[in-house]
N, C-alpha and C positions, 0 to 999 in steps of 0.2 A: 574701064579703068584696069590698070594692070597690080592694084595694091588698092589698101584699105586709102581713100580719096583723101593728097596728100594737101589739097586746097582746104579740105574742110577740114584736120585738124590744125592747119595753122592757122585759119579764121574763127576758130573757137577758142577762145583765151580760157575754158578752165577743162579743155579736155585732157584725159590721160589715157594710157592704154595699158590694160591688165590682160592677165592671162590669165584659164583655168588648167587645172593641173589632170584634172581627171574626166573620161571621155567613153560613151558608149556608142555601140553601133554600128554600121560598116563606117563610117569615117576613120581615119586614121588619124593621130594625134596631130600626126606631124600637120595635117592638111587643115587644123583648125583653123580659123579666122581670129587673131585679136579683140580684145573685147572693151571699145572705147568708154571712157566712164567721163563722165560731164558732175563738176562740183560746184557749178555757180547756174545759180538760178534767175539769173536775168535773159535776156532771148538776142541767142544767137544769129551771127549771120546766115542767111540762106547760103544753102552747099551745093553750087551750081556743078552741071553735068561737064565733065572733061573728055567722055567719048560717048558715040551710039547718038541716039534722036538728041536733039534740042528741048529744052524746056524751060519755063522760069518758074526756077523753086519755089516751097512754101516758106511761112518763116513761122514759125511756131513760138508762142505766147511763151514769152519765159520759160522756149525747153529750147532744141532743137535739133536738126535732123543727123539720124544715125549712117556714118560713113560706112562704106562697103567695100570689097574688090572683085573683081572681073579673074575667077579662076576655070578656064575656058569658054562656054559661050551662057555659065552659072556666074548669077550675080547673087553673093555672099555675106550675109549681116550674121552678126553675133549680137544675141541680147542674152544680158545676166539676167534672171529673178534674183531679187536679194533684198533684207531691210534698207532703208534710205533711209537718211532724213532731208526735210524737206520743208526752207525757210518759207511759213505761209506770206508772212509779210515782215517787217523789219519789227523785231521783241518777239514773235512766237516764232517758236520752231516744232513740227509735230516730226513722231517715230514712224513712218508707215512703211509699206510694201513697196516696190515698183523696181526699175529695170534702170540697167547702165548707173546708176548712181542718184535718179532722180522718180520724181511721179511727178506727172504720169512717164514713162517711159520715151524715149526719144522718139521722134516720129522717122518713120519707112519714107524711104521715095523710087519709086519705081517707073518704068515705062510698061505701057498696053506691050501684051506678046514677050515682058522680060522671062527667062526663068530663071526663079528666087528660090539659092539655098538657104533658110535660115536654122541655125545651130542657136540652138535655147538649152544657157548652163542654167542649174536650180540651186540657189545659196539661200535658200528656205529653209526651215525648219521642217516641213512638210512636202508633199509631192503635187506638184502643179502639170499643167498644161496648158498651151496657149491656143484659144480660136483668133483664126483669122476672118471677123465677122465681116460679111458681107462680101466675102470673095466666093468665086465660084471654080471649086478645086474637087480634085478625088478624094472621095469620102475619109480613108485613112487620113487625110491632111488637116482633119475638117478642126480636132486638137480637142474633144468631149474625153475625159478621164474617163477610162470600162467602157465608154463605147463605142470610140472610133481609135481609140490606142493605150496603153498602159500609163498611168501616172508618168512623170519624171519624178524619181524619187531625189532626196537632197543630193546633192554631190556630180550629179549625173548629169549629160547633156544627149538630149535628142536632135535631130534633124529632123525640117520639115522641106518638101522640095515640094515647087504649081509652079506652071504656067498664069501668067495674069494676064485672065482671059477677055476682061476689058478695063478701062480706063473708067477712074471715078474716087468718092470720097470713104475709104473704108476704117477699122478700126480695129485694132489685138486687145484680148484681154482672156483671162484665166476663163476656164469651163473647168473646174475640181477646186472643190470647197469654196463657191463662187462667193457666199456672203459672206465669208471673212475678206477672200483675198480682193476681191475687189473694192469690197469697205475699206480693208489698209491699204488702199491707190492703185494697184496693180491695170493698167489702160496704156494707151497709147493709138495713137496716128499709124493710116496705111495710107496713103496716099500714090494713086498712080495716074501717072500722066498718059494727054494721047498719044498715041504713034507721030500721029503731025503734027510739029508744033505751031501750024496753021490751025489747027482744033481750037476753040473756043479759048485765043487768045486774051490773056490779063496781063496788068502790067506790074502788080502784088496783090501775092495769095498769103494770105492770115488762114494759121490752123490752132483749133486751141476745144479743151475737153469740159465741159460742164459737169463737176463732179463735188463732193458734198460730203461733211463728216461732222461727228458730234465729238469734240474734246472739249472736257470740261477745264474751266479755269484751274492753271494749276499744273494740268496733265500734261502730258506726250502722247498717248496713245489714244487712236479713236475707239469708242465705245460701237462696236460692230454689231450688236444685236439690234441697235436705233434703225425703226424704219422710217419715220419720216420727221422727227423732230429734231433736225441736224440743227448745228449752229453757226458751222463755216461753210459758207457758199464758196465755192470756188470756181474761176477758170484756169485749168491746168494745175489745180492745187494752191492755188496762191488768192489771195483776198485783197481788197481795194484794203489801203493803198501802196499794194506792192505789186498791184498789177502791173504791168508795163504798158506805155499806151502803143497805140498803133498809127504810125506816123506813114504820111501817105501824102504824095505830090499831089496841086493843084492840077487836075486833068487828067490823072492815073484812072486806067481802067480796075476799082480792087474787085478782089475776090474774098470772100472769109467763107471758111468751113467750120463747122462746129458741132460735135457728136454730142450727146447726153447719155453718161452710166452713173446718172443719180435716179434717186426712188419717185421721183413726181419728175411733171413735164416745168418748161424755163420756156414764156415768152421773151424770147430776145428781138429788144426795141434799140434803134439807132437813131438818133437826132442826127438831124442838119438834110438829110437823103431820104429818097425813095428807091427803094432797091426791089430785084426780081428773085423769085426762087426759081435758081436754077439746075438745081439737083439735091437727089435725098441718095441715101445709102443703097436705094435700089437703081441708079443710074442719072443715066441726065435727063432735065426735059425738055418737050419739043419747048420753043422759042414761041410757040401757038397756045400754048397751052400756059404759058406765064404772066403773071399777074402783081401790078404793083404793088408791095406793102412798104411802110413800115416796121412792122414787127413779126416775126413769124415763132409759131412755137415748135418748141422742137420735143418732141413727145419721148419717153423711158424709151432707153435700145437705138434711139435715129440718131440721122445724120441730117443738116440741111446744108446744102450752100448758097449763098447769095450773090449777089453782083450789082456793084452800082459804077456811075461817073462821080468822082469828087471831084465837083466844079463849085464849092460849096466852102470856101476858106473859113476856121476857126477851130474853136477847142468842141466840139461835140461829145454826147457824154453814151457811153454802148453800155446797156444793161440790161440784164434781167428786171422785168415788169411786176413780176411778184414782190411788193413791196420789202418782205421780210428776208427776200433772199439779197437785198443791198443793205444788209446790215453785219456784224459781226458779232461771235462769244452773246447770242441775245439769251436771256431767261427767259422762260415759256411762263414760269409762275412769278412775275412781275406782275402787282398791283397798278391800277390806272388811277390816280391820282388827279384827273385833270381836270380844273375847278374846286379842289379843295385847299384849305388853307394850313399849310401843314406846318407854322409857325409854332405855335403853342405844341405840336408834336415833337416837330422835332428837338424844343427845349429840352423834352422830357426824355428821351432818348442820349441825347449828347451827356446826361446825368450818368448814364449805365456805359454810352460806349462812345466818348471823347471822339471827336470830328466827323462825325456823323452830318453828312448833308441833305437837305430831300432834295429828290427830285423828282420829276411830271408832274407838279401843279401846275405849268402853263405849255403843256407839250415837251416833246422828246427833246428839242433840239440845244437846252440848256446843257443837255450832258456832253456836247461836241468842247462846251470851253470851259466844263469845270474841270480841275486836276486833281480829280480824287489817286488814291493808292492804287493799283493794280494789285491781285495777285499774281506771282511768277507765270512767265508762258501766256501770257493773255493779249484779247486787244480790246482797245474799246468799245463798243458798238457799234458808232458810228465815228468817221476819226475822217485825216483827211484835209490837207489846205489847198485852196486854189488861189489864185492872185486877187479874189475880194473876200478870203475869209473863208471858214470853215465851209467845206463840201458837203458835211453831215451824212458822209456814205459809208457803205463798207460789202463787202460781201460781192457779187458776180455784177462790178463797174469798173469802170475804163475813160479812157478818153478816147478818140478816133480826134487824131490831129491831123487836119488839110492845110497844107502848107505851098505856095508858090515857090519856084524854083527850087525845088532839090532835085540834086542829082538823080538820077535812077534807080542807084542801088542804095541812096542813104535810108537809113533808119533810123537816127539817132536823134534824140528829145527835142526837138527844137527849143524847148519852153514852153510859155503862155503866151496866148495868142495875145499880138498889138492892134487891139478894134480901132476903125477908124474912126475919126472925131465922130461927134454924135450918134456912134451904133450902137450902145450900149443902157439899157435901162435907167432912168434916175428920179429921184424922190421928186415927186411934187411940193413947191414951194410957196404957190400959188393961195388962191382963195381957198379956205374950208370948205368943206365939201357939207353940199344941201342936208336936209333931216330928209332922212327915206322916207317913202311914201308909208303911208300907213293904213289900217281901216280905218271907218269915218268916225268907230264908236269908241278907237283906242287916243286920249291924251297925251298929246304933243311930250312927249320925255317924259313917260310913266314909265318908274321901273318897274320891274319885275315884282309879283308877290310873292311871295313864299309860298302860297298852295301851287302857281304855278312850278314853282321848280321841286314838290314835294313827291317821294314817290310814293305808290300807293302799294299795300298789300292786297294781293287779291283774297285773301284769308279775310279779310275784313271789310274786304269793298262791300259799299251798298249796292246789290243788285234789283233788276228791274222787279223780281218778284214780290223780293222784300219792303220793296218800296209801294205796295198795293197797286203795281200796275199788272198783275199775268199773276193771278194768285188759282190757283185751280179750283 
């Protein structure tokens, strides 16, 4: 490309382009690179290549990819550090860290054997520095604050210049003052393609970050000292149901990549498919060596990617398996409730604080259809419509939509899937169902007694000693 790729700014409907004013280094002002800023947080078109090798882009979850220019045989990104804000889903908006205008940061696209200048402005408060994890570059490049190079102080822009020395799924993020600035978003995608774009052809590639923050109802800012008792699961910063789904032609070869820079590991599970792992952040692997799953977890620091056939039409649901990470805004000290009668309670409550409702006497999923108040910046727990009714999701879920006939390069929502007559679940309307088997010495619809469902204090339980059977 002989300019910053004039395809991908006009296929991004919220890009702009900023300057910085001030510049360290041997670069020359003049020779900076513009620094595109991205204001909408839904997922842009992939930014196909216009010279050099062939490839077919990624398309990144509700970000996407950072345009470049060709200034001799150096291929040249500009990333800002700087505050963001950052819609998690539609009613909250949080304050964090990240690049270009968003978090996680735009994602890289490169080719095997490109070399990449990247010029990193710091609009921090503090002095940062960026690893480029999982690349294999000269030590100076490597981007550890004091010990492979000097902070970037605020104001200031460094240069980082590698060779990319192979092809695969990598990832940027800070190395100085990592648990703040990573806790306030600060990630992003590196993504490099092979030299041949006969290399381990797909026909869409999904890239998207598993990342994770505790803001309390109310707030803006994440509470950064939390190590594992976050509340917003995220891919790419965003929460069901403001993910975006991932729409993908009946018969497409896909591909998804997906890093983890949260504090615990994220089983991620895909309905409808059986997919192969085909590369972690250490490379790719042999085709010998792959193995069918469903779910693969992706451990603190990795990378995995996958690959399936979508021969498999409808709404499939992609998520994190950790129950608690498909939720939103959840309370850790919420009482369980379930099986009690909290009528007579909550009379007494509604006395001292008017509209008071319970909830979990018969499970969680009442709270998906009551309308209680929020307060400011929140979301519900569990929130979320599908075309039969509450989804009762929230937190690191999606759809994965397989659709017949779209175009190649369409992305766009199709909708809800139209099952064919009879594919679909339905009440039984038929005969009542038998009395379950039972033992031979329990009474046909005996309820329950009260000793059985009593609990017992071990402070007071009768034990066997006590009872003259093991008295010494």
């Amino acid at each position: 490309m002989t300019d910053i790729s004039r395809r991908g700014i006009l296929g991004a409907g919220g890009l702009v382009l900023a300057g910085t004013s001030r510049i360290s280094g041997r670069a020359e002002a003049a020779g900076l690179p513009e620094a595109p800023i991205m204001d909408k947080a839904t997922m842009q078109p992939p930014l196909y290549p216009t010279s050099g090798p062939d490839y077919q882009p990624v398309v990144t979850l509700n970000g996407w990819t950072l345009p470049w220019r060709m200034r001799g045989d150096w291929k040249e990104f500009h990333l800002v550090a700087e505050p963001v804000v950052r819609e998690m889903a539609p009613g909250m908006s949080a304050r964090l860290w990240g690049y270009n205008g968003q978090s996680p940061g735009p994602t890289l696209e490169a080719v095997e054997g490109d070399k990449v200048r990247i010029f990193v402005t710091n609009r921090l408060p503090e002095a940062t520095a960026v690893h480029w994890h999982g690349q294999t570059l000269p030590n100076g490049m490597d981007g550890v604050a004091g010990l492979t190079q000097p902070g970037i102080p605020p104001g200031k822009t460094f240069v980082y210049e590698f060779i990319l020395r192979r092809s695969g799924t990598f990832m940027y993020h800070p190395h100085s003052d990592e648990m703040v600035q990573m806790a306030m978003g600060m990630m992003g995608f590196f993504v490099v393609h092979p030299r041949d774009p006969a290399e381990r052809p797909v026909d869409r590639d999904f890239v998207w970050m598993l990342n994770a923050y505790d803001i309390e109802a109310g707030s803006y800012v994440p509470k950064v000292n939390t190590m594992l008792d976050m509340n917003m699961w995220c891919f790419n910063s965003r929460v069901w149901p403001g993910i975006d789904p991932l729409v993908v032609r009946q018969g497409d070869k896909v591909r998804m990549r997906f890093g983890n820079l949260t504090m615990t590991n994220h089983p991620i599970h895909v309905h409808g498919c059986d997919f192969k792992v085909t590369g972690t952040d250490g490379g790719w692997i042999d085709p010998r060596a792959q193995v069918p799953e469903v779910s693969v977890d992706v451990a603190v620091g990795q990378m995995r990617v996958i690959e399936f056939n979508a021969d498999n039409p409808g709404d499939w649901a992609l998520h994190c398996h950790k129950s608690h990470h498909t939720m939103n805004a959840m309370g850790h000290s919420v009482r369980t409730y379930i099986g009690v009668d909290l009528k007579r309670t909550a009379k007494q409550i509604r006395a001292i604080a008017p509209g008071y409702m319970p909830m979990g006497s018969t499970g969680g999923g009442m709270m998906t259809e009551m309308e209680m108040p929020l307060p400011e910046n929140t979301l519900p727990m569990m929130t979320g419509t599908g075309p039969f009714g509450s989804v009762e999701m929230g937190g690191m879920f999606t759809v994965l939509k397989v659709r017949p006939g779209l175009a190649a390069g369409d992305y766009r929502d199709p909708g809800w899937y139209q099952h064919p007559e009879g594919s679909v679940a339905y009440a039984w309307t038929g005969d009542p169902m038998p009395e379950p088997a039972r033992a031979p010495d329990t009474p046909k619809g005996r309820k329950a007694r009260q000793t059985d469902l009593r609990a017992v204090d071990p402070r007071t339980r009768r034990t066997a000693s006590r009872a003259g059977r093991h008295e010494p």
